[in-house]
C-alpha angles and dihedrals in degrees: 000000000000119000109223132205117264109262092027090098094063083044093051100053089048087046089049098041084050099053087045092058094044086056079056108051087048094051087238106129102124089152100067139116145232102241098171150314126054132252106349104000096055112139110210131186144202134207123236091200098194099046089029097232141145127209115192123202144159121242123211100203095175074059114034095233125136109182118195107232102175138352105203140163112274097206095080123110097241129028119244119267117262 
């Protein structure tokens, strides 16, 4: 493992989040996953592998419109309820 400089973690979740909502913006989330809900109310979500996080959202695609519900860890037993 790495050791890495004190005040890079903060850095990194922003960075990650960051790199998650550009993917986003571009429509170019390949990777996701159906978190739950079917047509118009699926919740996807995405990994921040680094931060292990997931962040769900709902995408719009008549309009063109993701919107970010949760970013959560994704460590935990059970997901969140959306």
């Amino acid at each position: 493992m790495v050791a890495r400089q004190q005040g890079e973690a903060p850095r990194l979740f922003a960075e990650e989040l960051k790199a998650v909502l550009d993917k986003l913006r571009s429509s170019a989330d390949a990777a996701r996953q159906r978190y739950s809900g079917d047509g118009d109310a699926t919740v996807w979500r995405l990994l921040m592998p680094k931060t292990r996080h997931h962040v769900y959202y709902q995408r719009d695609e008549l309009a063109d419109v993701a919107t970010v519900l949760l970013v959560a860890n994704a460590i935990s037993e059970t997901g969140p309820a959306l």
